[in-house]
C-alpha positions as CSV (number, residue, x, y, z in Angstrom):
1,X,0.0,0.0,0.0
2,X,1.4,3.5,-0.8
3,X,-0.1,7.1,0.3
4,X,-2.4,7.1,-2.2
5,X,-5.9,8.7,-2.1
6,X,-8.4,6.2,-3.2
7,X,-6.3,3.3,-1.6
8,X,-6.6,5.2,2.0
9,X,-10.1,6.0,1.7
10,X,-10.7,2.2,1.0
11,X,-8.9,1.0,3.5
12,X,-10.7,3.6,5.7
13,X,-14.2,2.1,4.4
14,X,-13.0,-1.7,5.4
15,X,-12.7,-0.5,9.2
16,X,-15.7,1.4,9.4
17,X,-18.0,0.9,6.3
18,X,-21.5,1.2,8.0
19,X,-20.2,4.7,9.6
20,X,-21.5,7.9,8.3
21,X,-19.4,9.2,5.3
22,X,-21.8,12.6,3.9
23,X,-24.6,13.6,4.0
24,X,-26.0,16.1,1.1
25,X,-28.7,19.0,1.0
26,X,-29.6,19.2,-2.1
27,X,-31.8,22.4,-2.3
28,X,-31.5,23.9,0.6
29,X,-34.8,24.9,3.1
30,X,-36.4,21.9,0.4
31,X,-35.4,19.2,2.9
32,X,-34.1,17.5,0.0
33,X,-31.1,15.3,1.7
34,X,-29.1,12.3,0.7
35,X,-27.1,10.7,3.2
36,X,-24.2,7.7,2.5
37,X,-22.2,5.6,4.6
38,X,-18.8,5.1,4.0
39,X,-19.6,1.9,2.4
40,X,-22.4,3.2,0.2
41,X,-20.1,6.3,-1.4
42,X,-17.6,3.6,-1.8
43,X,-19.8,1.1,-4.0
44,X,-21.0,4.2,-5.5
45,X,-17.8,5.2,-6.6
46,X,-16.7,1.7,-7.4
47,X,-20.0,1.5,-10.0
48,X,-19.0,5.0,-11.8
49,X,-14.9,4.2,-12.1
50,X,-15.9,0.7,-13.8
51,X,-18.0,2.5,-16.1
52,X,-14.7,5.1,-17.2
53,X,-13.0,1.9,-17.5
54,X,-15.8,0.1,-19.2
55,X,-15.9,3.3,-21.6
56,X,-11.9,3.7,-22.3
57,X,-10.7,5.9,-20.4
58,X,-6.8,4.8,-19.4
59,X,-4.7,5.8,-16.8
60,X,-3.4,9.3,-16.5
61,X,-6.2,10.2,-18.9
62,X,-7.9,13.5,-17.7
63,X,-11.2,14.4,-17.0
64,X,-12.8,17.4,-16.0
65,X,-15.3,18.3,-13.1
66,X,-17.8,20.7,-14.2
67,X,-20.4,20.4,-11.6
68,X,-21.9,22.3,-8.7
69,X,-21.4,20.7,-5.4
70,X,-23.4,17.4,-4.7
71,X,-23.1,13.6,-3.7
72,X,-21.6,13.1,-7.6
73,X,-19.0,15.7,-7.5
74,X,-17.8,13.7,-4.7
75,X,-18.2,10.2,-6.1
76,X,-16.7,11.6,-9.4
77,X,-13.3,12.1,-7.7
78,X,-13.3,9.1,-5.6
79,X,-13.5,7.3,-9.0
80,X,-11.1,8.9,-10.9
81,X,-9.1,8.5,-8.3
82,X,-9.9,4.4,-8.2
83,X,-9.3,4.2,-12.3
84,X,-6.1,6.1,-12.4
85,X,-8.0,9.0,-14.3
86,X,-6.8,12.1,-13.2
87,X,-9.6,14.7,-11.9
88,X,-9.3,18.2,-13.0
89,X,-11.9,20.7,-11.6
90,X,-13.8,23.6,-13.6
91,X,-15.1,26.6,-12.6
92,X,-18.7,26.7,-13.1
93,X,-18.6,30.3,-13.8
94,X,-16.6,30.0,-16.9
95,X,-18.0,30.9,-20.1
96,X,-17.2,29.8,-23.4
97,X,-13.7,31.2,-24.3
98,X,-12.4,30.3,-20.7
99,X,-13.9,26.2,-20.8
100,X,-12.6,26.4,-24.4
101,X,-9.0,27.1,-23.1
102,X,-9.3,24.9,-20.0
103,X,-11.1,21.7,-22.0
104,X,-8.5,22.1,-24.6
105,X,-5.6,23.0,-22.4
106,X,-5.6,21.0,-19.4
107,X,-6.5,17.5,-22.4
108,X,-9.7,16.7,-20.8
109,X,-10.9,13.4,-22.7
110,X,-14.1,13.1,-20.3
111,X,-16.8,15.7,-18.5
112,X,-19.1,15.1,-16.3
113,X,-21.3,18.3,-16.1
114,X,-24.2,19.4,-14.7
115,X,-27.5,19.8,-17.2
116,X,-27.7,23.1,-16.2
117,X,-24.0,24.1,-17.8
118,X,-25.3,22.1,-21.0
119,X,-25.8,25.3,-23.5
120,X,-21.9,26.1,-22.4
121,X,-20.6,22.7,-22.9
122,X,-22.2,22.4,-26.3
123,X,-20.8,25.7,-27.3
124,X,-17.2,24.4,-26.3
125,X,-17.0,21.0,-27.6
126,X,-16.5,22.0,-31.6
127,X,-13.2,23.0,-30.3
128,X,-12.6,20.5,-28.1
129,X,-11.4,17.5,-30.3
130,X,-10.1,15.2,-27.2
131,X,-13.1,15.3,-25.5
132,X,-14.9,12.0,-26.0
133,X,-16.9,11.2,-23.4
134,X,-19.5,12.9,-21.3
135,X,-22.0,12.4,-18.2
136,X,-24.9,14.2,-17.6
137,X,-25.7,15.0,-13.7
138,X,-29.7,16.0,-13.6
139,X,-32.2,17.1,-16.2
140,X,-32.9,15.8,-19.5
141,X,-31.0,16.1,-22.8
142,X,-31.1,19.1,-24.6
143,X,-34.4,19.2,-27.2
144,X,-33.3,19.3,-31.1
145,X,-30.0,19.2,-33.3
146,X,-26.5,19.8,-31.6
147,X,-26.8,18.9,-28.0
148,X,-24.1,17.0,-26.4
149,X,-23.6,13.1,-26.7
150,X,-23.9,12.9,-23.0
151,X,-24.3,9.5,-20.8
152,X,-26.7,10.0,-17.7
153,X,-25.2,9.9,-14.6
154,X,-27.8,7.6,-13.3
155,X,-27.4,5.3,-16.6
156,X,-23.5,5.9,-15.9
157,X,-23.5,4.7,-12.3
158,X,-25.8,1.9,-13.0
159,X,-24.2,0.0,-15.7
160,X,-20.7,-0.3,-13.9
161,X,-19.7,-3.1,-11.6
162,X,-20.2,-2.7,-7.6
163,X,-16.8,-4.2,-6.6
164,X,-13.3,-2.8,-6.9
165,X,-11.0,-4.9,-8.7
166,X,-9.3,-2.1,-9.7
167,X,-5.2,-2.3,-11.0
168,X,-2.6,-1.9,-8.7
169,X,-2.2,2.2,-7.8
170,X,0.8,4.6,-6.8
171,X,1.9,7.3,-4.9
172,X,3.0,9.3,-8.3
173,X,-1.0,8.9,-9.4
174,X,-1.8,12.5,-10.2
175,X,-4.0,15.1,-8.6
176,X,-4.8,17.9,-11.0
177,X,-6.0,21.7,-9.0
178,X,-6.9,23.9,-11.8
179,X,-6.2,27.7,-10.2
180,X,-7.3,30.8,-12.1
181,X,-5.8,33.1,-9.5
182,X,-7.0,36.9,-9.8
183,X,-5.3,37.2,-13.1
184,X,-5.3,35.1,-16.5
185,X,-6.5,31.8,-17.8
186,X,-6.6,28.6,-15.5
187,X,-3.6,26.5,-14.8
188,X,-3.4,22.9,-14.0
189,X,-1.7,22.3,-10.8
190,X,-0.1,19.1,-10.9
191,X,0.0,17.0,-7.6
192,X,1.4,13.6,-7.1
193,X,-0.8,12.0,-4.3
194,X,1.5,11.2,-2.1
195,X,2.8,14.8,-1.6
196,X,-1.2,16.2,-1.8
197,X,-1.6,13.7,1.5
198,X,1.3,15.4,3.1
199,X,0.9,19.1,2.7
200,X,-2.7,19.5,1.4
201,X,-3.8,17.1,3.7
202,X,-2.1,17.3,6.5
203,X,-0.4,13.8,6.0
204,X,-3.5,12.3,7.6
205,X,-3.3,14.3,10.8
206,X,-3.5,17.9,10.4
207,X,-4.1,18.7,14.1
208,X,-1.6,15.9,15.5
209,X,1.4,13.3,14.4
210,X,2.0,13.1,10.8
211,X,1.5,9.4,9.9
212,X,4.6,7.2,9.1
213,X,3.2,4.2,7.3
214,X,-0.1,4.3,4.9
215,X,-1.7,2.1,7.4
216,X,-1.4,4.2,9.4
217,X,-4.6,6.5,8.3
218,X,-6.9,3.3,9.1
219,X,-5.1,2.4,12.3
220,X,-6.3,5.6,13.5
221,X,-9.6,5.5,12.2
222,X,-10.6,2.3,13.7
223,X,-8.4,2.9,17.6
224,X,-10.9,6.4,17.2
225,X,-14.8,7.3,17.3
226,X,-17.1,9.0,15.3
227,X,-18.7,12.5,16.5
228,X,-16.7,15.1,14.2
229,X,-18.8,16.8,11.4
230,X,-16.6,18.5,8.5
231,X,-19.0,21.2,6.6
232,X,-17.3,23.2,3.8
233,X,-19.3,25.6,2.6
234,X,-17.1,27.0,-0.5
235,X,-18.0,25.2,-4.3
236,X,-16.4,22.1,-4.1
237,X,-15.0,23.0,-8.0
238,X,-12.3,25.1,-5.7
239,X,-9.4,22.9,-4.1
240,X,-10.2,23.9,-0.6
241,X,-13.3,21.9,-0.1
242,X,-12.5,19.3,-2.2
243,X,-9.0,18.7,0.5
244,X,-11.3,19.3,3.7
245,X,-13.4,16.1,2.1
246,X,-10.9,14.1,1.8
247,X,-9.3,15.6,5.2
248,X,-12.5,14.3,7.0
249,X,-12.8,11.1,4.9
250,X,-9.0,10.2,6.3
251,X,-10.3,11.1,10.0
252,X,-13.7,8.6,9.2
253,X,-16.0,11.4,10.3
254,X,-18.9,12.6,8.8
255,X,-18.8,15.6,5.9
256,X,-21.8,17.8,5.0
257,X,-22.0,19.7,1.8
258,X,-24.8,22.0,0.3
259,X,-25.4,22.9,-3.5
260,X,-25.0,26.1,-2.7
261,X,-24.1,28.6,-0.1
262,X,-27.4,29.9,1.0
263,X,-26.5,31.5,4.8
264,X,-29.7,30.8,6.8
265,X,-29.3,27.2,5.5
266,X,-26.0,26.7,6.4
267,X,-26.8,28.1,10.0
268,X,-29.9,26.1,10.5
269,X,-28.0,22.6,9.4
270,X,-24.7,23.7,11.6
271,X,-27.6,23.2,14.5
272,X,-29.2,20.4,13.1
273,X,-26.9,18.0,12.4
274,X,-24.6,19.3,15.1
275,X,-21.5,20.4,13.1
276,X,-18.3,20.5,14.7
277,X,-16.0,22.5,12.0
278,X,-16.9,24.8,9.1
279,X,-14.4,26.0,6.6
280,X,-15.4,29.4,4.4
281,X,-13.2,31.8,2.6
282,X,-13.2,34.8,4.3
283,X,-15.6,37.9,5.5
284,X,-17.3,37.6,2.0
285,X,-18.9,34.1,3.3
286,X,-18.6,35.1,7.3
287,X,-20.7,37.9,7.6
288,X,-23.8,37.2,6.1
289,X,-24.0,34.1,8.9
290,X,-23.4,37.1,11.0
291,X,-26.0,39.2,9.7
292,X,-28.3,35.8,9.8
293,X,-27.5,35.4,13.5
294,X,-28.4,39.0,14.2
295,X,-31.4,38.9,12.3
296,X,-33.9,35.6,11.2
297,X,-31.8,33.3,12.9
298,X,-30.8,35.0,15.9
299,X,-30.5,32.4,18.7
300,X,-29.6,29.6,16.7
301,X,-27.7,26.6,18.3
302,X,-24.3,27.1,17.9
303,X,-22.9,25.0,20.5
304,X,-22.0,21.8,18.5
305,X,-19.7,24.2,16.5
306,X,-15.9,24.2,17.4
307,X,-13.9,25.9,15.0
308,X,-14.7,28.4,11.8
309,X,-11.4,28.5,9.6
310,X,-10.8,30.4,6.1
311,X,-8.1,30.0,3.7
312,X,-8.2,31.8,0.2
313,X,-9.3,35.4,2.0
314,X,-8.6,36.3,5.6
315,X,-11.3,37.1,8.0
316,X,-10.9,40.2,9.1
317,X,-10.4,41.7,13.0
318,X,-13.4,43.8,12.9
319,X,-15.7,40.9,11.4
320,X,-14.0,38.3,13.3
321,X,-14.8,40.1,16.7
322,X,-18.6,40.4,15.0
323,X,-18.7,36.5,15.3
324,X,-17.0,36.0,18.4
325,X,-19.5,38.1,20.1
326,X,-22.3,36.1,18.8
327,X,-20.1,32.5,19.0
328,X,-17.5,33.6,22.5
329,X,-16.8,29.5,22.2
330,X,-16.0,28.7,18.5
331,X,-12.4,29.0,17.5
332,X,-11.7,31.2,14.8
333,X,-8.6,30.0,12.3
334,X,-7.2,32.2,9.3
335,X,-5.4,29.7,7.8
336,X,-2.9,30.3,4.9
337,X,-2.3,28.3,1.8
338,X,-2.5,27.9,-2.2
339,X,-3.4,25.4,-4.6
340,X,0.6,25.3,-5.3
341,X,1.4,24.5,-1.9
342,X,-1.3,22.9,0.1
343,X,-1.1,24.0,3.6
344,X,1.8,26.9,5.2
345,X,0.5,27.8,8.4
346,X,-2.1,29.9,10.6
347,X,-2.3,33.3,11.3
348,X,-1.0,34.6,14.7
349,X,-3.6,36.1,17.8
350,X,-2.5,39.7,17.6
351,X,-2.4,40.0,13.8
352,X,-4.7,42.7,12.3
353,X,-5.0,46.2,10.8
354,X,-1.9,47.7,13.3
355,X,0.4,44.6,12.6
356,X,-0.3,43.1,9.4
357,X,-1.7,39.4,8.4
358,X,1.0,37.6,11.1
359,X,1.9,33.6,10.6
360,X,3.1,30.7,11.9
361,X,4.3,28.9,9.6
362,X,5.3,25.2,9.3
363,X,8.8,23.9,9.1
364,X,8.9,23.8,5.6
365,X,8.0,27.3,4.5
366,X,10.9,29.9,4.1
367,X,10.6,33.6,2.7
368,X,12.9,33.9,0.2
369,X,14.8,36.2,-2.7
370,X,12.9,35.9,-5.5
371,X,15.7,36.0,-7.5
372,X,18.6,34.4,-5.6
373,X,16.0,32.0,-3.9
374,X,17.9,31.9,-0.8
375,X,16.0,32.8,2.4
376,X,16.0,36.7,3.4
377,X,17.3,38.0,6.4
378,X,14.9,39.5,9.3
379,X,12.7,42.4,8.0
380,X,13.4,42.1,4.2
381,X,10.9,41.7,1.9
382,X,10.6,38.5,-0.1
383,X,8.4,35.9,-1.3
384,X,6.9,32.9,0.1
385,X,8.2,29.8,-0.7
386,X,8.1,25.7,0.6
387,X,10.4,23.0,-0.1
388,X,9.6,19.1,-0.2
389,X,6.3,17.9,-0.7
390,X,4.9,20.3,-3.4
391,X,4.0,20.4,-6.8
392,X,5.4,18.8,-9.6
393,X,4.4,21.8,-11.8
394,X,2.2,23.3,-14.1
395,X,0.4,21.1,-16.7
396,X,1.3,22.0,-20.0
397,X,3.3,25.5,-19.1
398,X,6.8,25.1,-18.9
399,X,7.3,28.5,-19.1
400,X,5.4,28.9,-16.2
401,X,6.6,26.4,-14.3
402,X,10.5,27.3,-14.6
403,X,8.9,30.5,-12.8
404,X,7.6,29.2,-10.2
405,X,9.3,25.3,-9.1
406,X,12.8,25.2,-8.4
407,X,15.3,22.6,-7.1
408,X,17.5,23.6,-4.1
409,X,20.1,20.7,-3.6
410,X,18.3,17.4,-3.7
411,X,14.4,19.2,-2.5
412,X,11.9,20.5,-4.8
413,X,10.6,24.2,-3.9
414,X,7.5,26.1,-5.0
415,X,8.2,30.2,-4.8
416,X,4.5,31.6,-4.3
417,X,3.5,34.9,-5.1
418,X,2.6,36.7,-1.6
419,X,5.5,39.1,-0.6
420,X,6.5,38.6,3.3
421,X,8.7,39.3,5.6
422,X,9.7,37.3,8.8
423,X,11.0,38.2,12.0
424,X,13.5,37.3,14.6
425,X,11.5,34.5,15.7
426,X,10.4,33.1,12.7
427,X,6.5,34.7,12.5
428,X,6.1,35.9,8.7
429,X,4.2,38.6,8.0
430,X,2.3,38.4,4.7
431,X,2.1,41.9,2.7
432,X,0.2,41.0,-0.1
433,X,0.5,39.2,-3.8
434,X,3.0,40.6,-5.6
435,X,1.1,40.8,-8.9
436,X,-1.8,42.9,-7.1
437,X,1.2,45.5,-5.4
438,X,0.6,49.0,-6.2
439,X,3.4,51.5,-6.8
440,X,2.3,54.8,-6.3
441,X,5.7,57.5,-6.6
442,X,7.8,54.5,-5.8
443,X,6.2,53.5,-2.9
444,X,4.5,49.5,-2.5
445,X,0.9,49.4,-1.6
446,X,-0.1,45.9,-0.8
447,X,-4.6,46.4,-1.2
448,X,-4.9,43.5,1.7
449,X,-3.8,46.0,4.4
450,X,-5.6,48.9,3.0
451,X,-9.0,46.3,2.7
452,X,-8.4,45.8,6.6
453,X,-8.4,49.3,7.2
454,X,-11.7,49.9,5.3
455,X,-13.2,46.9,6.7
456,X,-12.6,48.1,10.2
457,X,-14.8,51.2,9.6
458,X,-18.3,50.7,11.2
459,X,-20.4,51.7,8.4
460,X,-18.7,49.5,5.9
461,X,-19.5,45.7,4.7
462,X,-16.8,45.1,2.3
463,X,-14.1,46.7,0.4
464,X,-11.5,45.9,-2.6
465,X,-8.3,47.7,-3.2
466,X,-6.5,48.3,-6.7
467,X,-4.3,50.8,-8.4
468,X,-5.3,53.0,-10.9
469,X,-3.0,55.4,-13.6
470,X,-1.8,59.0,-12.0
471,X,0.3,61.1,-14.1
472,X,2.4,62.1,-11.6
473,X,2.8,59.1,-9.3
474,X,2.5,56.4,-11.6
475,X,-1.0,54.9,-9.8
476,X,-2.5,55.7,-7.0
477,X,-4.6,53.9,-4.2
478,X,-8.3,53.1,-5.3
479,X,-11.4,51.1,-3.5
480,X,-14.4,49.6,-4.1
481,X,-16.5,50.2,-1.2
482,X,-20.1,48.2,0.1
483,X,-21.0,50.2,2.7
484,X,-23.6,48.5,5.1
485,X,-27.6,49.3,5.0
486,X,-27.4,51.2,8.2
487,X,-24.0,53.1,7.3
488,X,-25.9,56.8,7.1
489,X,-23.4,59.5,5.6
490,X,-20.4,57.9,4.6
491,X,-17.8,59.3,1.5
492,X,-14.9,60.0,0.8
493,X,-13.3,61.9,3.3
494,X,-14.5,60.3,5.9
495,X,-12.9,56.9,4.7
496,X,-10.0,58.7,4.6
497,X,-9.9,59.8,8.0
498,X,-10.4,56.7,9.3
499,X,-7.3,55.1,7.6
500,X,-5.1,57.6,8.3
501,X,-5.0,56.4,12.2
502,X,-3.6,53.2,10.9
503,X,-2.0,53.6,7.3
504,X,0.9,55.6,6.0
505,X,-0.5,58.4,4.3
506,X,0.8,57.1,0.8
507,X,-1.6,54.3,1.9
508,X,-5.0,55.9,1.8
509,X,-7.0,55.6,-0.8
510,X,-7.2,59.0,-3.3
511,X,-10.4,57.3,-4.9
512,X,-13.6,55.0,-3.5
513,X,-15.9,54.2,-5.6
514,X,-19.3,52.9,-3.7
515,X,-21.5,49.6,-5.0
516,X,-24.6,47.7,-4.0
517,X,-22.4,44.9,-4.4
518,X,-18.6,43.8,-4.1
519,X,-17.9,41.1,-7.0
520,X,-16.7,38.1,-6.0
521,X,-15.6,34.7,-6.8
522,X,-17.9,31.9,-5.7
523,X,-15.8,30.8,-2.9
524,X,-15.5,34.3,-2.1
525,X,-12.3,35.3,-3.6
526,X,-11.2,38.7,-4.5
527,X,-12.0,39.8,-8.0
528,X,-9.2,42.6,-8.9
529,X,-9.8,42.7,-12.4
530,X,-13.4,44.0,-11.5
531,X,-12.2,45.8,-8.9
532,X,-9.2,47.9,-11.3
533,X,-11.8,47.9,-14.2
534,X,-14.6,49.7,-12.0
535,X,-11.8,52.1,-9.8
536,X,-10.4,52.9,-13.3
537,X,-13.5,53.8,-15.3
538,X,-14.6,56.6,-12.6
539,X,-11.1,57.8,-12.1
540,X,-11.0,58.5,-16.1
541,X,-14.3,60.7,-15.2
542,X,-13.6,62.8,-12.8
543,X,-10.2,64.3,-11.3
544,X,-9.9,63.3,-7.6
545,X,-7.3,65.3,-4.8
């Protein structure tokens, strides 16, 4: 046995196959639910695998996930995983051009979709002349000429054998995250599973021992009880969610999952079904459960709930303290990480607006030179970086990958793009993504800490920070501003008294532009090419001191 994902989650199945493995809401407040046992999602995925197998599809072949979240997302990846295919994720909110790129790019040869995405995919496949094969989750075929080929997942899943039986497996099986990132077309990051288990997935234990032996991950599971339930709330189409599954599969707890992020729902089923952890990416996803808690579902039963953690956005002071006021009990964990590099560590106590986004970071995560790639001394500004288990690269982008992977003696590295410094004792402080830095008159302007400062503001919800083009100083600060529905009188000036008590004044924002509505990635991500394109268009307007 080797750390390989679909050979730990059966061997976690064989010690407790009758134990709860997920349980889905289908439409939430429509009491529409599915649960499985571990046993069931593992015949389940057994069924759908033989059916790629029955149907051609070879080792390493590639197939892409382009599906909202729901039992077959799931099942999808646990049989990929079982055939040797390699699963590659899509962003549901892509539109023709970008699935074009991606289908074409990252070799898909199957696609299981849901019906809803069925206009898209049949818009895309002219151009797609690998793609052979495709499943249908939901709905019926599209009426008339030119629909898609597509197999039903039901017909899929039925005509493929219950047991395994599967070829031997191996620890260089790859795991494919496709990452858009906040700028340019997607890019394949590739994974081999053994070094996914050990820093995307904590090696098995991400709260305790790393494991030592594959067995390991079952040993645990069986000497252990159930009682924990996992409930990521992001799409599963982003990596995050996808690891905390598989995170909670290696534990043998229970996951829930819901179509969609709908906050009432999520609150109501954190009582319900007594959830233990939630993950979420950031205050984009964490305050409208605290706006739910102070208005419909104020007084909901929160006491099941241990720990709320984000990756992919911080939460920020001023909405964390919002939560903790309404959840005192429930540990609160800004976690930091990236589809190139799985987990680096968790942000410190005091970090905030005064002292920046503060980390602990594991052993293997070093700021660095970004062009010597040797680490930097106390206080200098580099860029993240981690050595040993990372990626292998980018799938099909040399170019891109010389940029990013390099060897160091006999270890592999991954150089990330958030600048940082780290102190005396070895806390980094994270400044920002390089690509999003503004230069205004020479001067770097990382938006994160000037978001923090807006955020911190009573009368506003949500904020994004970008540069936009100044004559003299080359850009200058911008924001997009959601100010909250009780905020009364709140411009310009005013915004920029309250950040000069806790930014340099080359820091405040010269231009803030206010919206019904910050634009976001599902998850909850920052969009800054909205963000640029909406401070740039009123900058061009009007002339602003």
């Amino acid at each position: 046995m080797e750390y390989n994902l679909a050979d730990l989650f059966e061997s976690v199945v064989d010690v407790v196959p009758d134990r709860a493995a997920l349980l889905y809401v289908d439409h939430p407040g429509t009491g529409a639910e599915r649960a499985l046992t571990y046993a069931e999602l593992d015949t389940a995925a057994n069924r759908l695998a033989h059916h790629l197998i029955d149907h051609g599809l070879k080792p390493g072949e590639h197939l892409g996930l382009h599906l909202y979240n729901g039992v077959e997302y799931l099942q999808t990846v646990l049989a990929c995983l079982k055939a040797r295919v390699v699963p590659v994720n899509v962003n549901y909110r892509y539109v023709e051009e970008e699935l074009v790129h991606l289908y074409r790019d990252a070799d898909l040869t199957a696609l299981v979709y849901d019906a809803e995405f069925e206009e898209r995919v049949a818009a895309a496949l002219p151009r797609t002349e690998k793609l052979r094969h495709l499943i249908r989750v939901g709905g019926a075929a599209r009426s008339g000429a030119g629909g898609p080929d597509a197999v039903p997942f039901a017909a899929a899943e039925a005509s493929g054998s219950p047991g395994r039986g599967f070829p031997g497996r191996s620890a260089d099986d790859l795991f494919i995250i496709c990452t858009g990132g906040t700028t340019g077309m997607p890019k394949g990051v590739m994974w081999r599973q053994e070094d996914l288990f050990f820093s995307g997935l904590g090696g098995g234990a991400p709260t305790g021992e790393p494991v030592t032996r594959p067995q390991e991950v079952a040993e645990r599971v069986a000497a252990g009880g159930a009682g924990m339930t996992f409930f990521p709330t992001p799409p599963l189409m982003h990596g995050t969610s996808t690891l905390t599954a598989f995170i909670c599969f290696h534990f043998g707890q229970r996951l829930v999952v819901h179509r969609k992020f709908v906050p009432d729902e999520v609150l109501r089923t954190i009582a319900k079904e007594k959830v233990t952890s939630v993950s979420l990416v950031g205050d984009a996803m964490l305050r409208p459960l605290i706006d739910a808690l102070n208005g419909p579902l104020r007084g909901t039963d929160l006491s099941s709930l241990f720990s709320v953690s984000s990756s992919g956005a911080i939460m920020s002071e001023t909405v964390r303290a919002e939560f903790a006021a309404l959840a005192p009990h429930v540990l609160l964990l800004n976690n930091f990480g990236s589809s190139e590099s799985g987990f680096n560590g968790t942000a410190t106590d005091d970090s905030g607006p005064d002292k920046g986004f503060r980390l602990r970071v594991n052993t293997r995560t070093q700021v660095v030179d970004p062009a010597t790639r040797e680490p930097v001394p106390p206080g200098v500004v580099g860029r993240i970086a981690q050595r040993g288990h990372v990626p292998l690269g980018y799938y099909n982008d040399p170019k891109k990958t010389d940029e990013t992977f390099f060897r160091r003696g006999d270890e592999r590295w991954v150089l990330l793009g958030d600048m940082a410094t780290v102190d005396d004792e070895g806390v980094v402080t994270v400044l920002g993504r390089g690509s999003q830095c503004i230069n205004t008159g020479g001067e770097k302007v990382y938006p994160e800490e000037v978001e923090q400062a807006l955020k911190s503001h009573p009368g506003v919800y949500d904020a994004l920070v970008a540069g936009v083009p100044d004559e003299r100083w080359g850009n200058r600060v911008a924001a997009v501003v959601q100010l909250r529905a009780d905020a009364g009188a709140v411009d310009l000036p005013a915004l920029q008294s309250h950040c000069r008590s806790r930014l340099a004044g080359y820091k405040i924002p010269r231009v803030v532009v206010f919206t019904d509505r910050i634009q976001r990635s599902p998850s909850g991500k920052a969009d800054y090419r909205w963000a640029r394109a909406v401070t740039a268009k009123t900058a061009r307007r009007r002339s602003v001191r």
